[in-house]
C-alpha positions as CSV (number, residue, x, y, z in Angstrom):
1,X,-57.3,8.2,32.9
2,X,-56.6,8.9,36.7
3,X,-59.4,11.1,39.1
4,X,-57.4,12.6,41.8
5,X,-58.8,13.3,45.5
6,X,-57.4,14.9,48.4
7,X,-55.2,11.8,49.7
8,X,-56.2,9.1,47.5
9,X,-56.4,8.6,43.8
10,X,-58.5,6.2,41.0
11,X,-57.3,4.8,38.0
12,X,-60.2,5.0,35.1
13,X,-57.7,3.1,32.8
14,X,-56.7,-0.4,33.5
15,X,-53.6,-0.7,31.7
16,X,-52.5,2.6,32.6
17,X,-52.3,1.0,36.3
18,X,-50.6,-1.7,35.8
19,X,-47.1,0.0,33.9
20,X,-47.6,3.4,36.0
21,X,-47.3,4.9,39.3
22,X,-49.7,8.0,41.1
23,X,-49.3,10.6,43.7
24,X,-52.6,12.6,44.9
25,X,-52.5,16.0,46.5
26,X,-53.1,16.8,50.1
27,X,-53.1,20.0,52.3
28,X,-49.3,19.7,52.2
29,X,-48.3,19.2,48.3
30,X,-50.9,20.8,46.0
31,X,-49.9,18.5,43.1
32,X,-50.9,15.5,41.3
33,X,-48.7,13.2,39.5
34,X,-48.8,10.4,37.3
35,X,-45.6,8.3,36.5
36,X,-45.5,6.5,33.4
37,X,-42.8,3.5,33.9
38,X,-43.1,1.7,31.0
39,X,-43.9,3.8,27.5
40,X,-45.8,3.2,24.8
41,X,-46.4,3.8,21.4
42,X,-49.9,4.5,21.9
43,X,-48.6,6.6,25.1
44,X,-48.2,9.3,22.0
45,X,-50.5,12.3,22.1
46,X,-52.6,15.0,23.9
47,X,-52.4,15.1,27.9
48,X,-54.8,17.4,29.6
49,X,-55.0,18.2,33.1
50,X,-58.8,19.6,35.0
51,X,-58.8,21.1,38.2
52,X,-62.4,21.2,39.5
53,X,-64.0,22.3,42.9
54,X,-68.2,22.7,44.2
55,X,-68.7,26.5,45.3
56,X,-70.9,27.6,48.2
57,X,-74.0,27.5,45.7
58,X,-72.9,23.7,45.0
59,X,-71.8,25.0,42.0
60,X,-69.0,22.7,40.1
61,X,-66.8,25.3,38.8
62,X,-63.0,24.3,37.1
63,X,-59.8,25.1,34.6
64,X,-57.8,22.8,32.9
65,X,-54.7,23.0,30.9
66,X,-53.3,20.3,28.2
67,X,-49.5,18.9,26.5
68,X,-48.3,16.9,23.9
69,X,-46.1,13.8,24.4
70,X,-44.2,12.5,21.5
71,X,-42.5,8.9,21.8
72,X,-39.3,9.1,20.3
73,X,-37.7,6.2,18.3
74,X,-34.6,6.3,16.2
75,X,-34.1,4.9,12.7
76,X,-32.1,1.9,12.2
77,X,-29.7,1.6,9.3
78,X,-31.5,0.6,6.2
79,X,-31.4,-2.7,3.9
80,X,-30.4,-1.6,0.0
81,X,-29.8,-3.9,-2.8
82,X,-29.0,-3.1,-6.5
83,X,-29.6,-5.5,-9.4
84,X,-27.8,-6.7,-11.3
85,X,-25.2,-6.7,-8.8
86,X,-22.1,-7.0,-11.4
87,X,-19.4,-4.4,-10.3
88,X,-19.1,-4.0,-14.5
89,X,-22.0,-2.6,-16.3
90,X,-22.4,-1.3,-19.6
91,X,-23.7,2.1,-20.5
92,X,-27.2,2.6,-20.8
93,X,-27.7,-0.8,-18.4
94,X,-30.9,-0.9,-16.3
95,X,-30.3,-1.5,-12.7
96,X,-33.3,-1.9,-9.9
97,X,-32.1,-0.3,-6.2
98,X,-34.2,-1.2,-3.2
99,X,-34.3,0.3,-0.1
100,X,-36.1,-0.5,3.2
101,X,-35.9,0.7,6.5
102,X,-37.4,0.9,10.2
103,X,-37.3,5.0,10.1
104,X,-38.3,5.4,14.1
105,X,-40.9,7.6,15.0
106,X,-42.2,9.9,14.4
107,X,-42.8,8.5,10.9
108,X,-39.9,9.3,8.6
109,X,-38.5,8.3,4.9
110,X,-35.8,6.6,3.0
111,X,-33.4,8.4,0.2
112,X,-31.5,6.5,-2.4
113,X,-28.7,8.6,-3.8
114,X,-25.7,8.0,-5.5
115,X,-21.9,9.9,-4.9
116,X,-18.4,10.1,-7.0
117,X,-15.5,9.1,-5.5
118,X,-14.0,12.6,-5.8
119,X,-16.5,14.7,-4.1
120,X,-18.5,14.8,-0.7
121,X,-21.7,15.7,-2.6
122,X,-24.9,13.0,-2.5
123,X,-27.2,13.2,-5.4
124,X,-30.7,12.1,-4.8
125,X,-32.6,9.9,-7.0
126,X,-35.6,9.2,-4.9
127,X,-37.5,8.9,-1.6
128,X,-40.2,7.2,-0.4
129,X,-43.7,9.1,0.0
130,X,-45.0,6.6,2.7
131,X,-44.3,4.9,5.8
132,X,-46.2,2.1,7.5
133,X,-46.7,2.2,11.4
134,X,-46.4,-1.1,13.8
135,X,-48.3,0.3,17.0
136,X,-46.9,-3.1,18.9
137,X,-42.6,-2.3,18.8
138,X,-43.4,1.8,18.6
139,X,-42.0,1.5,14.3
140,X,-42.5,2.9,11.3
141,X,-41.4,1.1,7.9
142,X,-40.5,2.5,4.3
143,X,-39.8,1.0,1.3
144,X,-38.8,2.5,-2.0
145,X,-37.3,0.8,-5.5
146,X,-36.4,2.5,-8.8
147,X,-35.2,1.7,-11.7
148,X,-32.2,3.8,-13.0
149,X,-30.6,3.5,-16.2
150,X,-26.2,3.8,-16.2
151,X,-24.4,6.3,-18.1
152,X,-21.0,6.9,-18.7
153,X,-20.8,9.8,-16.3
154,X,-22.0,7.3,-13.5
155,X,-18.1,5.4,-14.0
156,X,-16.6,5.1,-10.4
157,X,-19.4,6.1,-8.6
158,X,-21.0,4.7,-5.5
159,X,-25.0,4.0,-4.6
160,X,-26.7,3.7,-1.2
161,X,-29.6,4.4,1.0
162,X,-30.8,6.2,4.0
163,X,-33.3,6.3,6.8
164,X,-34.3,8.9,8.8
165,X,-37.2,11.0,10.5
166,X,-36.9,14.9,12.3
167,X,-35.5,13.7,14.9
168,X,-32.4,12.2,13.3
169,X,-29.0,14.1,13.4
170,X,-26.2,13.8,10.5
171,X,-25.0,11.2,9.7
172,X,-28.0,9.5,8.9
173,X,-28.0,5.4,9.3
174,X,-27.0,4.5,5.2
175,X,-26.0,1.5,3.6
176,X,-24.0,1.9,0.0
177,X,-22.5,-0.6,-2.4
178,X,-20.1,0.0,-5.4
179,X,-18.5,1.7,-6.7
180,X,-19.4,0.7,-10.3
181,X,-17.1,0.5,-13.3
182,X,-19.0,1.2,-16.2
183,X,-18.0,0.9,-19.8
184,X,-18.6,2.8,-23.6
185,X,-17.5,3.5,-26.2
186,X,-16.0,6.7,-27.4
187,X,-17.0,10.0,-26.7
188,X,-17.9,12.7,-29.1
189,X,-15.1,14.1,-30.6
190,X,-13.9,17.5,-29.8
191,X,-10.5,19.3,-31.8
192,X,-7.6,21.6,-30.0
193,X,-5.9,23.1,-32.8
194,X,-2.8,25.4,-32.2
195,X,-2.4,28.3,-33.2
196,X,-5.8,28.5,-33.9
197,X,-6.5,31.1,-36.9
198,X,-8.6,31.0,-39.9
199,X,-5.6,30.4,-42.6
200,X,-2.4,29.3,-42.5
201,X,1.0,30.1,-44.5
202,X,4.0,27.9,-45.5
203,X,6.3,27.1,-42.6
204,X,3.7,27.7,-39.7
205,X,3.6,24.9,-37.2
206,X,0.6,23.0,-35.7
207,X,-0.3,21.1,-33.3
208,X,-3.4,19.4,-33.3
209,X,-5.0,17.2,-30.3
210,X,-8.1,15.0,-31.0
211,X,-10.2,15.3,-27.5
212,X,-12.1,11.8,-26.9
213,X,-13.2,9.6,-23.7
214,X,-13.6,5.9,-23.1
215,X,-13.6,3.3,-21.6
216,X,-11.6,1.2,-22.0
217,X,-9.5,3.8,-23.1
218,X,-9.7,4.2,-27.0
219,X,-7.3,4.4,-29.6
220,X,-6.4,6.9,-32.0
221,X,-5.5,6.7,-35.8
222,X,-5.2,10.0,-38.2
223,X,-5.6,10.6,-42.0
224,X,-5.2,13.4,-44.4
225,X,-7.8,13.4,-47.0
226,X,-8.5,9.9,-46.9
227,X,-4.9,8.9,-46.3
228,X,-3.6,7.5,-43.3
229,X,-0.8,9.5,-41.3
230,X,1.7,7.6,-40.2
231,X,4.8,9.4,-37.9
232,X,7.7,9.7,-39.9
233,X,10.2,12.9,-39.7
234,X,7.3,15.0,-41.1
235,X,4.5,14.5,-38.4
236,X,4.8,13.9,-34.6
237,X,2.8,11.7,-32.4
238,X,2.0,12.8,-28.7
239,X,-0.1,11.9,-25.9
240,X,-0.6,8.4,-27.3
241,X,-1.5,9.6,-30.6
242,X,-4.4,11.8,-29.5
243,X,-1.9,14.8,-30.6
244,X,0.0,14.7,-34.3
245,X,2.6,18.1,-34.6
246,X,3.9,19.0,-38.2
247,X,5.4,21.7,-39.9
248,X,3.4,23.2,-43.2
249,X,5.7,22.9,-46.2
250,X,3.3,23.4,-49.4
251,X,0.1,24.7,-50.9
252,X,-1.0,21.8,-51.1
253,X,-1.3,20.5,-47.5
254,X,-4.9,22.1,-47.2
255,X,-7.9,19.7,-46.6
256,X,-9.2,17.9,-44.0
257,X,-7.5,16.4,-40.4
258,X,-9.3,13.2,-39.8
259,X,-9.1,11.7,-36.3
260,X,-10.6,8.0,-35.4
261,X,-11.2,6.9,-32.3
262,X,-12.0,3.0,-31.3
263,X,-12.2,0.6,-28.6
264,X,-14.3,-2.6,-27.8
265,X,-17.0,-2.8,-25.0
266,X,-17.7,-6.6,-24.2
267,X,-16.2,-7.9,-27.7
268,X,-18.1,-4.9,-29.5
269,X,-16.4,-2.8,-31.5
270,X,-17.2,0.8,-30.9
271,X,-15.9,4.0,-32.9
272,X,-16.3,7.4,-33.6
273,X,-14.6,9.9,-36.6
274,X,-14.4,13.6,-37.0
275,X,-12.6,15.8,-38.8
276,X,-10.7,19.4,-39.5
277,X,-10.4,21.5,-42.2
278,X,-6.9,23.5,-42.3
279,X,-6.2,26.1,-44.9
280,X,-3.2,26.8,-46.4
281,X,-2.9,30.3,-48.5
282,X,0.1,32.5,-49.8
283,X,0.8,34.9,-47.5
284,X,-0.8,38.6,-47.6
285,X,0.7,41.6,-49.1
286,X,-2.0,43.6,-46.8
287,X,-0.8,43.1,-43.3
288,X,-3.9,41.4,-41.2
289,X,-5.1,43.3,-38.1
290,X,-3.3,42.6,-35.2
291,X,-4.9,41.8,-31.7
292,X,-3.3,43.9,-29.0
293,X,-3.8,44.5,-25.4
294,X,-4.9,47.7,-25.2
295,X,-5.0,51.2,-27.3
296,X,-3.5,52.9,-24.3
297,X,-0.4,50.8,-24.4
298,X,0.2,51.5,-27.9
299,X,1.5,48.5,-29.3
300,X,1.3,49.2,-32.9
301,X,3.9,50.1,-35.3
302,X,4.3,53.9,-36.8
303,X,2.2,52.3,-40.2
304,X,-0.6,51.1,-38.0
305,X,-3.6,52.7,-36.3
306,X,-5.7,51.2,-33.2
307,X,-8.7,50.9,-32.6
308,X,-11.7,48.9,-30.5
309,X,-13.7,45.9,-31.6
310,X,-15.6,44.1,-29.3
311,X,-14.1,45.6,-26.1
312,X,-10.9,44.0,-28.1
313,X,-7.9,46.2,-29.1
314,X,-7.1,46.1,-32.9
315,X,-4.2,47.2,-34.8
316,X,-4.6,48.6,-38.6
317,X,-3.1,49.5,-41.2
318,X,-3.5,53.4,-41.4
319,X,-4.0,53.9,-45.5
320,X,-2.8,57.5,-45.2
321,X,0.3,57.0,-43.3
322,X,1.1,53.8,-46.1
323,X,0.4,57.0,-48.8
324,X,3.0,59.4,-47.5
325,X,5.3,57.0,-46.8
326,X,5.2,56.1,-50.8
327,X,4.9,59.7,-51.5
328,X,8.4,60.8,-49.7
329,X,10.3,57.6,-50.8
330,X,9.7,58.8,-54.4
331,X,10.4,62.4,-53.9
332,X,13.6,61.7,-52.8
333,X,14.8,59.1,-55.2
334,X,13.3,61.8,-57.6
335,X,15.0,64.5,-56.2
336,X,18.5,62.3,-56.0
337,X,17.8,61.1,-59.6
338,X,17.9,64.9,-60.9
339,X,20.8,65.9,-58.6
340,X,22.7,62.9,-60.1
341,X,21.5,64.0,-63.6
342,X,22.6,67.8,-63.3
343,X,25.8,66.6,-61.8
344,X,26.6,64.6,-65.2
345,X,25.5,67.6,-67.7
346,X,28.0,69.6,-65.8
347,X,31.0,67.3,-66.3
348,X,30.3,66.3,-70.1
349,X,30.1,70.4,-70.7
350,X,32.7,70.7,-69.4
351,X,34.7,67.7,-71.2
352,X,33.4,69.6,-74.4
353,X,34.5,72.8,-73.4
354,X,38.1,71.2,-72.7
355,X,37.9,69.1,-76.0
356,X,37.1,72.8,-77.7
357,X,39.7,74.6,-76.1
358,X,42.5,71.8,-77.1
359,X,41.6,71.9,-80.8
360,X,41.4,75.7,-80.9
361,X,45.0,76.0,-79.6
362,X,46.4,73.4,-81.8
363,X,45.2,75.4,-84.9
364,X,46.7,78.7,-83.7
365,X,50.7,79.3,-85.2
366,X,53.1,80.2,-82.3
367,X,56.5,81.2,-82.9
368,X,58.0,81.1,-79.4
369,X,61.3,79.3,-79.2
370,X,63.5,82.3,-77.2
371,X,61.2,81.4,-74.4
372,X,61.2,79.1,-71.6
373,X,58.4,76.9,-70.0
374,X,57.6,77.8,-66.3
375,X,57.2,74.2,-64.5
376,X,54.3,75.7,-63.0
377,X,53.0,75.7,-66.9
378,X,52.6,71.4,-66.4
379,X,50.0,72.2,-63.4
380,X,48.0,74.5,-66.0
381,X,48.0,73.0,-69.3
382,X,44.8,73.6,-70.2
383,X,45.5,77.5,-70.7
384,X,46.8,76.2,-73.8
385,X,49.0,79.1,-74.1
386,X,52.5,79.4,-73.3
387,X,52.8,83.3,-72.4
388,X,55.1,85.1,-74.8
389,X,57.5,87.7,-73.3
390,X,60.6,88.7,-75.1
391,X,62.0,89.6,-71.6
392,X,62.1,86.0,-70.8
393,X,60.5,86.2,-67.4
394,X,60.7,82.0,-66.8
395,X,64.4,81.1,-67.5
396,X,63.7,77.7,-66.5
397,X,61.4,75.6,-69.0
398,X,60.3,72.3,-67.6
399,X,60.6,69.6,-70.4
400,X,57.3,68.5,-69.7
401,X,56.3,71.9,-71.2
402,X,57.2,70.3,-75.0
403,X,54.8,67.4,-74.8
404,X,51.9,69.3,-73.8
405,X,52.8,72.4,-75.8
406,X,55.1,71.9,-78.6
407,X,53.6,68.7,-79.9
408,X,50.1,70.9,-80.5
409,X,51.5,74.0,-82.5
410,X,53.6,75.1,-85.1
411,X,57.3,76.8,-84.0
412,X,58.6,78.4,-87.4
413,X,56.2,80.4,-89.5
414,X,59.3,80.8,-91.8
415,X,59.0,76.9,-92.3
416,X,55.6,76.1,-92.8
417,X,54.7,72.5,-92.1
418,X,54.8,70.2,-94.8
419,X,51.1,69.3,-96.4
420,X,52.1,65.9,-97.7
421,X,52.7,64.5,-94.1
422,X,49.0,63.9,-92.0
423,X,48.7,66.3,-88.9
424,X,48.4,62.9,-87.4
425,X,52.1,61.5,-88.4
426,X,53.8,64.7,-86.0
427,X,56.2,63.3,-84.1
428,X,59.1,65.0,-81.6
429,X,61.2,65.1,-84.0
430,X,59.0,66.9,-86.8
431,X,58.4,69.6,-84.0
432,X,62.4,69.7,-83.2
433,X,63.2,70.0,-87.2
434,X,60.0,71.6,-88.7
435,X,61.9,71.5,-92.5
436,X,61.8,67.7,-91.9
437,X,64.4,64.6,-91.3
438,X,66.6,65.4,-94.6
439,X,67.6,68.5,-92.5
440,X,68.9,67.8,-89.4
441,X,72.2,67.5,-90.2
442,X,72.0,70.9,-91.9
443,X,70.2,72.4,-88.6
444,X,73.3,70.8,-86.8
445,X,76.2,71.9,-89.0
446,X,74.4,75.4,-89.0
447,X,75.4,75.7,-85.0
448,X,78.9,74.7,-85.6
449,X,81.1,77.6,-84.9
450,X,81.7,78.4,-88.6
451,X,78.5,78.2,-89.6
452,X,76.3,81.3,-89.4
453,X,74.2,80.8,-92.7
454,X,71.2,79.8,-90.9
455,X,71.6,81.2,-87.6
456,X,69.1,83.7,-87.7
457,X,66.1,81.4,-89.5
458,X,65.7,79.9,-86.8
459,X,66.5,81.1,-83.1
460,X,67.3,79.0,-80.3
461,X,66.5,79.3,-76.5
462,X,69.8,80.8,-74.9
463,X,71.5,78.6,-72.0
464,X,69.8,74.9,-73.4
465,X,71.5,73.3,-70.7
466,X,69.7,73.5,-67.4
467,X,69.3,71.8,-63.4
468,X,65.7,72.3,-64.4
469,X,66.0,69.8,-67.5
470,X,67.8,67.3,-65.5
């Protein structure tokens, strides 16, 4: 390009004179320079500098040394389209993005991508492999167009382009457009059903949600069996629908949850239909196993045992505890039946042995009227026997002493009783006048002063008259 001398220098390169500036070395400044004022694209490449001299021997001898220049050019923001270029699309719509773009140099590419509205992240769907250099403005060109088909997760996103090469810094130069509504119809259908067990019993309540996008957003409409559910005292509509609540009440309430979901998309109808089975049983004698938090807590009752399943604490029921449980409970309603029973023999031998000793006594002949009852005697009747002493230890008989003793034997052995009348028929005064009514007046003259004919038949207690009889 440019043969230096001491003091003066040659161009070898036209053009490079004519947009450049040199300096040539001398015995003061060992350097040569060459000043490049206006740069070019084609000013891009290797630069190599030789330093040659003629030895003594005229000899050419020399080094040289070399550098790269790279022209720099920065990428200008790029030109993107999408078609159709309706803000409402359909799902599975075709749409054709195109993107072009001066990317600078060195040679550098253009991305399409697309973004949600609730998130930072970009993703890709293409770049261009190529680039196509104009050598006159220093530029290198991409283009790149896809074809990408919509789908309902693309619903509020954005699209765009941009250009860059190795020597761009973030942000990029980027166009975008959108963001896009898109519409379809419903989603698949997915159940939430609370509580969420394998059967269920009389009175249990549920709550069951019917999980389903769209847009626009769908309706929801429930049967049972068949039957459509409409909300009434029994069932309960929430969340527009999507939920129903109700309490179980019968047997019969097994079978299958249906839940339909609809909308239209552009005048089309669009729907979709699932259901759940629910199972309605009696409930268990045999308690289920419980799930617990953890063994070492010990959460289970005194009938249950614990135990691991699946890194998942499990309550039982212990058969052996549920045995001896049974076991005592019956001994002592055994042993309380035979205390009961022993208890009852006692008293009825007893009653007989009191029965006994009452009809022994009243077929045993006493003659015991000089004698008076104790009043203690009315707290012991069943000795049955009014103790005969001729010294008359108890001068005080209490009255109550003839109804328990007198009315069960006979008082005159001289008068024996009479065998026409029943044992039955014995009344106070039969006992009082043993030789019958027809005598009492003779029994009552015979204690008149002048009477002594029948004084000594029959003897009567001294001092009748007593507090004790009052």
């Amino acid at each position: 390009m440019v043969s230096y001398y001491p003091s003066y220098a040659v161009y070898n390169d036209p053009d490079m004179k004519s947009r450049s500036n040199i300096i040539s070395f001398n015995d003061s400044s060992p350097n040569a320079i060459l000043n490049i004022s206006e740069v070019q694209c084609k000013d891009d490449g290797q630069y190599q500098c030789i330093v040659g001299y003629m030895n003594s021997h005229g000899i050419e001898i020399g080094t040289q040394t070399e550098t790269s220049v790279y022209i720099q050019v920065m990428a200008d923001i790029p030109e993107f389209t999408i078609q159709p270029a309706n803000t409402t699309l359909e799902e599975y719509s075709a749409v054709n993005l195109s993107c072009s773009a001066n990317v600078g140099r060195p040679g550098g590419k253009v991305t399409i991508w697309k973004q949600s509205h609730i998130s930072d992240e970009r993703i890709q769907l293409g770049n261009s492999s190529s680039s196509v250099t104009d050598t006159g403005n220093c530029s290198d060109y991409a283009n790149l167009l896809i074809t990408y088909n919509l789908s309902r997760s693309d619903h509020g996103f954005i699209f765009g382009c941009t250009s860059k090469n190795k020597h761009t810094n973030d942000p990029a130069p980027s166009k975008e457009v959108g963001p896009r509504t898109i519409l379809y119809g419903p989603s698949k259908i997915s159940f939430e059903l609370r509580p969420n067990k394998t059967n269920y019993y009389v009175t249990d309540v549920i709550k069951l949600t019917c999980n389903s996008d769209g847009n626009p957003k769908p309706t929801f409409r429930w049967k049972f069996n068949s039957t459509d559910i409409m909300e009434n005292r029994k069932y309960t509509f929430l969340s527009e629908n999507a939920t129903v609540q109700f309490t179980i009440q019968y047997l019969n309430e097994s079978g299958n949850y249906q839940c339909y979901v609809e909308n239209f998309v552009n005048e089309k109808y669009m729907n979709k239909s699932e259901y759940v089975a629910l199972i309605v049983v009696e409930p268990s004698t045999t308690p289920q196993p419980i799930a617990t938090e953890s063994c070492v807590e010990d959460t289970c009752s005194f009938m249950e045992t614990c135990y691991t399943n699946d890194d998942t604490a499990v309550c039982s029921l212990h058969i052996w505890k549920l045995i001896s449980f049974v076991f005592i409970t019956l001994s002592l309603i055994l042993g309380m039946a035979t205390l009961s029973l022993c208890l009852l023999l006692r008293i009825r031998k007893r009653r007989i042995g009191y029965i006994n000793g009452g009809l022994q006594m009243s077929n045993n002949k006493f003659e015991d009227f000089g004698g008076y009852a104790d009043p203690k005697d009315v707290k012991r009747p069943y000795t049955h026997v009014v103790e005969e002493n001729e010294g008359r230890d108890n001068p005080y008989a209490d009255p109550l002493d003839i109804k328990t003793v007198y009315t069960s034997v006979q008082k005159s052995a001289a008068s024996p009783i009479d065998s026409s009348r029943p044992e039955s028929t014995t009344t106070p005064q039969s006992l009082l006048n043993p030789q019958g009514p027809e005598n009492i007046s003779s029994n009552t003259d015979s204690s008149s002063p002048g009477n002594d004919s029948h004084s000594d038949n029959i003897p009567k207690p001294p001092n009748v008259y007593d507090d004790a009889w009052v």
